[in-house]
C-alpha positions in Angstrom: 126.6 57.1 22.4 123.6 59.5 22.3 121.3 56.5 20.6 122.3 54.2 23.8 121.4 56.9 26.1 117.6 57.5 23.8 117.4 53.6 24.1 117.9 53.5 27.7 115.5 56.3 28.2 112.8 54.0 25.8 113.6 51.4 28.2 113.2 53.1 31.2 109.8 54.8 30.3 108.8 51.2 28.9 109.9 49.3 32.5 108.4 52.3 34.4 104.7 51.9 32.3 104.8 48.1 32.8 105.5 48.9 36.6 102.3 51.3 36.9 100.5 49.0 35.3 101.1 46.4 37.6 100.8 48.7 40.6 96.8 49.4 38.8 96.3 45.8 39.1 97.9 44.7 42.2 95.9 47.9 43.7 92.6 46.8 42.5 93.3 43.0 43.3 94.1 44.6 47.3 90.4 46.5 46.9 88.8 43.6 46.1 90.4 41.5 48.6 89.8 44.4 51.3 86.3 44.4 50.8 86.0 40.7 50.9 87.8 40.4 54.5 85.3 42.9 55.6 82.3 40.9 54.6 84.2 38.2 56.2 85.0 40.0 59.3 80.8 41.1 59.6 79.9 37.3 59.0 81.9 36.6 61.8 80.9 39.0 64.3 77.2 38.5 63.3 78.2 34.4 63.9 79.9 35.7 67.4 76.9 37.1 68.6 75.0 34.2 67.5 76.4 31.8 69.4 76.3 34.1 72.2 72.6 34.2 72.5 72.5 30.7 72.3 75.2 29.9 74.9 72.8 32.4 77.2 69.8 29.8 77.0 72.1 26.7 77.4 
């Protein structure tokens, strides 16, 4: 009985290490992805006021 219980806890810690670990990389993946929609989001205002100044001359 004690064993079961010192294997579940092994389990446990393993499953809960595996979990961080995921959380790590999912958390950098979101980062990256973050910064890339804010370049995205800057190339498109920049493109917004583009087109602005030339609809002004049309």
């Amino acid at each position: 009985m004690a064993k079961d219980y010192h294997n579940n806890g092994d389990q446990s810690e393993k499953l809960i290490r595996l979990l961080e670990e995921q959380l790590a990389h999912v958390n950098e993946q979101n980062k990256a992805l973050s910064q890339k929609l804010d370049h995205a989001l800057h190339q498109i205002e920049f493109l917004n006021q583009q087109l602005q100044q030339l609809t002004k001359h049309l």
